[in-house]
VOVEXKOL-722257 format. One line per 5 residues: their letters; for each residue x, y, z of C-alpha. Coordinates in steps of 0.2 Angstrom, whole numbers, plus 5000, padded with zeros to 4 digits. Example, Ala and Ser with C-alpha at 12.3 -4.5 7.8 and 13.67 -1.06 7.14 Angstrom:
# residues 2
AS) 5062:4978:5039 ~ 5068:4995:5036
END
This chain:
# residues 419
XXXXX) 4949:5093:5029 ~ 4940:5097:5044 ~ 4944:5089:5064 ~ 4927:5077:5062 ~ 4934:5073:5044
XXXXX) 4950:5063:5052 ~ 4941:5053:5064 ~ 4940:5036:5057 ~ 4934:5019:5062 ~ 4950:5008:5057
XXXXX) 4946:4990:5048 ~ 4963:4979:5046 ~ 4979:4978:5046 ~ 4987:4977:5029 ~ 5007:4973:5022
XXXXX) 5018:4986:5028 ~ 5012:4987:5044 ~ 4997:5001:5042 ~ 4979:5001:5048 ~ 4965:5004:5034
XXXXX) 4953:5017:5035 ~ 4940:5026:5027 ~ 4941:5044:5023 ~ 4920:5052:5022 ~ 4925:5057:5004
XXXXX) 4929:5037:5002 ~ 4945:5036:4998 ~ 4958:5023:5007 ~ 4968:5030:5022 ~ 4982:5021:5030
XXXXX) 4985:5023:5047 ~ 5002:5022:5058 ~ 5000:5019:5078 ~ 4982:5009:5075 ~ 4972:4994:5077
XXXXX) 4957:4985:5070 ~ 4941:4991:5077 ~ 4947:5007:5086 ~ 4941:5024:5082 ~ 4956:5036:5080
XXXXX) 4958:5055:5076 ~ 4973:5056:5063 ~ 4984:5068:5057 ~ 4985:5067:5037 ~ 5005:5065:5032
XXXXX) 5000:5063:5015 ~ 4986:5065:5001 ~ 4985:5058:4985 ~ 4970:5058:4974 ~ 4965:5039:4977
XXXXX) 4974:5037:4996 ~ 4979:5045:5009 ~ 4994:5041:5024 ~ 4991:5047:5040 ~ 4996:5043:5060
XXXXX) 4985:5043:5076 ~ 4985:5057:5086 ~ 4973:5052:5099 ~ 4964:5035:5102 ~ 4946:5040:5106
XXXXX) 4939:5019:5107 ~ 4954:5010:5111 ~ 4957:4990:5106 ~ 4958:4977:5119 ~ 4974:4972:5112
XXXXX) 4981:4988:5113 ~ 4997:4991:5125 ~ 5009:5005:5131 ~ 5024:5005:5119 ~ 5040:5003:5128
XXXXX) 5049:5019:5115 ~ 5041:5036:5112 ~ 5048:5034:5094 ~ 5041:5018:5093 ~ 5035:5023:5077
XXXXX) 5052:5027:5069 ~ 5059:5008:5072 ~ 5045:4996:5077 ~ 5025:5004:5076 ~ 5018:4989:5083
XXXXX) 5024:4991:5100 ~ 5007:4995:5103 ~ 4997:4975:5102 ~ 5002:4963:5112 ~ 5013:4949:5103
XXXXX) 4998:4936:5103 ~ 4990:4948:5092 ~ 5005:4953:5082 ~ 5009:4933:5078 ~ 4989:4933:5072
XXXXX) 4989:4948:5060 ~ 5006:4943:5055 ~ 4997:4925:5050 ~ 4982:4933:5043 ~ 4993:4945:5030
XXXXX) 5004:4931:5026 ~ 4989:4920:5021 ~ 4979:4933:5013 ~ 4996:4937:5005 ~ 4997:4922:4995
XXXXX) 4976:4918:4994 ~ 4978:4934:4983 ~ 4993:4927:4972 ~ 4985:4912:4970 ~ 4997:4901:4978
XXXXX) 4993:4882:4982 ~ 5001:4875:4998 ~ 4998:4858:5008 ~ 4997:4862:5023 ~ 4990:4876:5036
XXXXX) 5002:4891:5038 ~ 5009:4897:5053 ~ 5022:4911:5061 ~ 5033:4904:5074 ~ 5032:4914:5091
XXXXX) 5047:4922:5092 ~ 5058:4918:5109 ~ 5064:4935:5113 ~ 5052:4952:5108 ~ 5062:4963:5116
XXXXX) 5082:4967:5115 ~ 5084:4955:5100 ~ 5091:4966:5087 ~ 5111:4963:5086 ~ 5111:4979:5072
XXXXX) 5103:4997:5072 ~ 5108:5013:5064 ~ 5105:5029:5070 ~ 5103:5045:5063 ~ 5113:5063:5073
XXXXX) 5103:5078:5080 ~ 5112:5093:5088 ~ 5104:5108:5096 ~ 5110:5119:5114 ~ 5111:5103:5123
XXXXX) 5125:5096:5113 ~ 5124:5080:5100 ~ 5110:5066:5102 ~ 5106:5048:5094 ~ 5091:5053:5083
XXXXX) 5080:5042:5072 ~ 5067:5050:5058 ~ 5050:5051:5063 ~ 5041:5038:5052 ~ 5031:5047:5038
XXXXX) 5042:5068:5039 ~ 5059:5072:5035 ~ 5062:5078:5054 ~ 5071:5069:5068 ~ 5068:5064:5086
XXXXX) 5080:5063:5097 ~ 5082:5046:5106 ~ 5095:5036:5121 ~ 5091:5020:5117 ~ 5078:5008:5108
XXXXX) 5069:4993:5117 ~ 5072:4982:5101 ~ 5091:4985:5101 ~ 5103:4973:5111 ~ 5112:4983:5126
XXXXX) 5129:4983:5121 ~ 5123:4990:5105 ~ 5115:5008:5113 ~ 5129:5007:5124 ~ 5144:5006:5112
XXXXX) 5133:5019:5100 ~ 5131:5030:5117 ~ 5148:5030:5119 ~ 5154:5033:5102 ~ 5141:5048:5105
XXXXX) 5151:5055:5121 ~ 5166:5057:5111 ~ 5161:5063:5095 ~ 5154:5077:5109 ~ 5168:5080:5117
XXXXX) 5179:5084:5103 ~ 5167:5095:5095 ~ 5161:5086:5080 ~ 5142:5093:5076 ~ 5128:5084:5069
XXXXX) 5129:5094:5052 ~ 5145:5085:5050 ~ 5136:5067:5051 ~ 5126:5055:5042 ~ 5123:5038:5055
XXXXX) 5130:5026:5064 ~ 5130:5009:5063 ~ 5133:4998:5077 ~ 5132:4979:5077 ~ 5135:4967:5090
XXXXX) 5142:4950:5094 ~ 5130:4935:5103 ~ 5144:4939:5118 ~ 5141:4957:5117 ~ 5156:4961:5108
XXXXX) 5154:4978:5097 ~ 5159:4986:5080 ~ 5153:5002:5072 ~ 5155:5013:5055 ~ 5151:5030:5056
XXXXX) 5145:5038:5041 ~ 5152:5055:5038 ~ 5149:5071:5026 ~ 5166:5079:5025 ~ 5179:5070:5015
XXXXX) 5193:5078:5029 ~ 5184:5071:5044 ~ 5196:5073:5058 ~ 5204:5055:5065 ~ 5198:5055:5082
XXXXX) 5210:5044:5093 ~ 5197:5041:5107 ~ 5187:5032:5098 ~ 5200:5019:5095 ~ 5195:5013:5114
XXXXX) 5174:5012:5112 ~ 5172:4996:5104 ~ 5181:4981:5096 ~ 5184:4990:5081 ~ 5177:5006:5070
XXXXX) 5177:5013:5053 ~ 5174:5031:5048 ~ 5166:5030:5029 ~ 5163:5045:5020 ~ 5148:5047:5011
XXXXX) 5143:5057:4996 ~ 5130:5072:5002 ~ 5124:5068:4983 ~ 5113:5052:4991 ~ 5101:5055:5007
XXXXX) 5108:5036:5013 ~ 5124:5030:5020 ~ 5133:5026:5005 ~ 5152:5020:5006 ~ 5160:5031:4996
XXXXX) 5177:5030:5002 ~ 5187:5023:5016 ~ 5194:5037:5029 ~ 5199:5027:5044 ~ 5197:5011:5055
XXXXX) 5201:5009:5071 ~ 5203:4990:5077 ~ 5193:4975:5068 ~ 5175:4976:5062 ~ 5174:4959:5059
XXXXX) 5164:4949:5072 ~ 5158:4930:5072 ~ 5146:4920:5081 ~ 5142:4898:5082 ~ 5126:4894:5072
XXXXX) 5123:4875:5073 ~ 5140:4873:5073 ~ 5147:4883:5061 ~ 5160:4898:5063 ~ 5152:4914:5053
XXXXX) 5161:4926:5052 ~ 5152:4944:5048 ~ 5157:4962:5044 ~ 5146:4978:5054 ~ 5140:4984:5038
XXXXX) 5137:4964:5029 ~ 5121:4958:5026 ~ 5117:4945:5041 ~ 5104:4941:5050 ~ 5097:4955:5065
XXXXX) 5089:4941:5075 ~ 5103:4926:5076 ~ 5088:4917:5088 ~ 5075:4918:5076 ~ 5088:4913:5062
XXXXX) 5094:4896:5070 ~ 5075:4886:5067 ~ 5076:4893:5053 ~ 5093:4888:5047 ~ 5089:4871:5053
XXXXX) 5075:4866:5043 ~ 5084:4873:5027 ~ 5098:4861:5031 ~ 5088:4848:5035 ~ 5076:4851:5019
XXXXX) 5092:4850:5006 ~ 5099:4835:5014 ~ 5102:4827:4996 ~ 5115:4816:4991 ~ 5117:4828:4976
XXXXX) 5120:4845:4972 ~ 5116:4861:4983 ~ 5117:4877:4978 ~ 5116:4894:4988 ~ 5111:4909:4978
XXXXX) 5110:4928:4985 ~ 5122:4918:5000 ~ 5126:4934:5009 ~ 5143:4929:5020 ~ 5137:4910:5017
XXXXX) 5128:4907:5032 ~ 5115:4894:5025 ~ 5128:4888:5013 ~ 5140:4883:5026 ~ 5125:4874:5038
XXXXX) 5115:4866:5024 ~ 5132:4861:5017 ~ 5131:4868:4999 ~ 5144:4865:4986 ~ 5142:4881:4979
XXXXX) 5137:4899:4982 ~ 5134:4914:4973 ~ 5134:4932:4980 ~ 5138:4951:4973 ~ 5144:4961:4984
XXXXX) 5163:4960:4987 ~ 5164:4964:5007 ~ 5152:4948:5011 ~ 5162:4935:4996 ~ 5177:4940:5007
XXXXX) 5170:4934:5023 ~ 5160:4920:5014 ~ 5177:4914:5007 ~ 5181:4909:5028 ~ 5165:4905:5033
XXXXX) 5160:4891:5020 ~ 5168:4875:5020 ~ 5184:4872:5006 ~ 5173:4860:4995 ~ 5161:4873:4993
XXXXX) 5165:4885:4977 ~ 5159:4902:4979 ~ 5153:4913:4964 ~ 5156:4931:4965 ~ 5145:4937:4954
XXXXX) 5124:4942:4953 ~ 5111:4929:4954 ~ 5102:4935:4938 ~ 5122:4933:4930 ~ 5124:4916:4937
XXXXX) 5111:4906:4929 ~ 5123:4891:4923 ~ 5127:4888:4942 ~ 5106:4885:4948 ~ 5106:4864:4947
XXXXX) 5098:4853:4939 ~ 5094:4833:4939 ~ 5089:4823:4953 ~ 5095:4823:4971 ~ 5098:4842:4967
XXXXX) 5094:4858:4979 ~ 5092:4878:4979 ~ 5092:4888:4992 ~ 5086:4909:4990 ~ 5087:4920:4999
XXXXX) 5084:4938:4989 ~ 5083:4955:4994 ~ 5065:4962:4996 ~ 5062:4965:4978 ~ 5063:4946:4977
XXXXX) 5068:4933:4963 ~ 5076:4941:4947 ~ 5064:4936:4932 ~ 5077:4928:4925 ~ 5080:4916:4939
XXXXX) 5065:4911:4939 ~ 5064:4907:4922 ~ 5080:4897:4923 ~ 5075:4886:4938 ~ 5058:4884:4927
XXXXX) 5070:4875:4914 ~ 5082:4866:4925 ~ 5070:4859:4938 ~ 5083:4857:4953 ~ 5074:4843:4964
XXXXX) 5071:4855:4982 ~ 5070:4871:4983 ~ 5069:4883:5000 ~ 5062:4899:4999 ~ 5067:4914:5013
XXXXX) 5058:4931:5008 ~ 5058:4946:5019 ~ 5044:4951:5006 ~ 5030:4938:5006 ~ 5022:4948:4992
XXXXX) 5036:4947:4980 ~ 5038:4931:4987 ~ 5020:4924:4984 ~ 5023:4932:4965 ~ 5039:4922:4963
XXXXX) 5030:4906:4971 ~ 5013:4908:4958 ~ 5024:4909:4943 ~ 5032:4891:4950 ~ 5019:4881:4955
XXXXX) 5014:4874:4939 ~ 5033:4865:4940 ~ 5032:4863:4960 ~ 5023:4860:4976 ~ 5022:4871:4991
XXXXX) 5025:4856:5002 ~ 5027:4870:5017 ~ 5027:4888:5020 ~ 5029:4896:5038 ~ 5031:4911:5044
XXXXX) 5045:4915:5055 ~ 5045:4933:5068 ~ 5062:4939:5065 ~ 5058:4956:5071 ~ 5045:4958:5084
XXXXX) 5035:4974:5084 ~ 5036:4977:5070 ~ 5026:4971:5056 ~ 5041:4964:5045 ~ 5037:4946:5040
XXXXX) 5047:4932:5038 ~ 5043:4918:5026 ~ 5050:4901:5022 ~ 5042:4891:5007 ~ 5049:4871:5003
XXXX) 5047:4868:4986 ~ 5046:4851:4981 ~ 5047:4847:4958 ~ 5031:4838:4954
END
């Protein structure tokens, strides 16, 4: 495909973050690093025979909404760095609602994103990835759309104490020797106080214990992790240094979490949002907390039960909830019997991205708990789940929350009320 044959006029954003295009053979191309209305010379990353992926190269008619992004690998962590954030909170608005229109999802009343207090420095987790070349070891992230690396100090999204304490960690993995063929990633997570923990992710099962970095942070672990997976996987404990578990007050409630638990990246985004689910299942009945992570809406909206897989986060949960709440360690789509049912009765969901197991959705279909609140980090598996409910309950709200500014991950947050 020839130079004049990747510049393109770009239409919208769509979900997932990416601008759409036209190709002059008519095929759909979607476009990292742009916005609506701008015309834009692409590389092509990727061909298929109906679509296409590519990224700007060079912005020939620029969008009035268009800024400097902060990171030159903006693209790897956070591509919208290059709108301001009055238009990032209306295309987040726009998808959301087109999201649902699409499924067929009846709500009362208008949809919104809440403007998120903090766009910069808000992230208390990040993982980076290790490059080494003459110049020693470097942080590195993968370039959005390749299987390379670009090597990077610090990211804009990251709290401080976070590239500090993975900086650090850096220095003396450096000064020991220890080269990036040896790695996988870090992990680093920190603490509303700044305190930091850290798992490094190695590829050799005899991974040297390194003394020094007992010093870096509040606490560290070194996980090896089987070459036979491209991602970090625990495969097997090899040291720790220190404690990994850090805690924070939410709304009055002591959670406690691990560096590699499932919690919440954006603890200022997380607090509205906590509180209207609390305030939503204020029932005299029954509340129950599926998929409940370390039990963070399970200890605030004061559930009497919580159900969660994985092992690390049902330890922690175990200290985080209160003693009248009973947790279940075992899957949600395993855990049918525990969803409520009756009057003055309320669920709480919170799944991973792939959204409501069929049968949990079946279940709750037949049990008909009273309230039901509804967090998605996918509002299209989310809209799915909320069209194949609607004929048993009402959509009494549904807002969006920006839990990760600059990027175009959504947050959403549907009440469910039984007709």
């Amino acid at each position: 495909m020839s130079q004049a044959e990747t510049i393109v006029k770009l239409e919208k954003l769509v979900h997932g973050g990416q601008a759409l295009a036209r190709l002059t053979d008519g095929r759909a191309v979607f476009v990292w690093g742009g916005l609506p209305g701008e015309k834009v010379q692409i590389q092509l990353l990727k061909q298929k025979k109906d679509y296409a992926e590519g990224v700007v190269e060079e912005v020939i008619k620029p969008s009035p909404e268009r800024i400097t992004p902060k990171d030159a690998a903006y693209l790897s962590t956070s591509p919208w760095q290059v709108m301001t954030i009055e238009a990032e909170q209306r295309e987040k608005q726009d998808i959301l609602v087109e999201t649902l229109k699409r499924a067929g999802v009846a709500h009362q009343d208008d949809i919104s994103v809440r403007t998120p207090r903090k766009t910069w420095q808000y992230r208390n987790k990040m993982e980076y990835s290790f490059y080494g070349d003459a110049a020693g070891l470097h942080l590195a992230l993968f370039k959005r759309g390749t299987h390379r690396k670009q090597i990077v100090e610090r990211s804009s999204l990251a709290m401080p104490a976070v590239d500090d304490t993975a900086n650090r960690i850096r220095l003396v993995l450096a000064d020991v020797g220890v080269r990036a063929g040896s790695l996988k990633t870090l992990i680093v997570r920190a603490d509303q106080k700044g305190n930091t923990t850290a798992a490094l992710f190695v590829k050799d099962e005899n991974f040297p214990k390194i003394k020094d970095l007992a010093a870096v942070c509040q606490g560290l672990v070194v996980y090896y992790s089987t070459p036979k997976s491209p991602a970090s996987v625990l495969t097997k404990e090899l040291y720790r240094h220190g404690e990994t578990i850090l805690q924070d007050e939410l709304l009055g409630h002591t959670i406690r979490y691990d560096v590699t638990s499932f919690f919440q990246v954006n603890i200022d985004e997380l607090l509205p949002a906590a509180s209207t689910i609390a305030e939503y299942m204020g029932v005299d009945g029954e509340v129950v907390d599926f998929y409940a992570g370390v039990g963070t809406f399970a200890a605030i909206a004061g559930a009497s039960k919580m159900v969660e897989l994985d092992s690390v986060n049902i330890q922690l949960a175990r200290r985080n909830v209160a003693k009248s709440c009973e947790v279940v360690h075992a899957s949600a789509e395993h855990s049918l019997e525990h969803i409520p049912t009756g009057e003055h009765t309320g669920l709480i969901v919170d799944p991973p991205r792939a959204g409501l197991h069929k049968n949990v959705i079946q279940q709750i279909r037949q049990k008909q708990p009273d309230r039901i609140a509804y967090l998605s980090c996918n509002p299209v598996t989310q809209a799915r789940d909320l069209a194949l409910l609607q004929d048993r309950y009402a959509a009494v709200a549904i807002n969006g929350y920006n839990f990760f500014p600059r990027t175009p991950h959504i947050e959403s947050l549907t009440l469910l009320e039984r007709k």
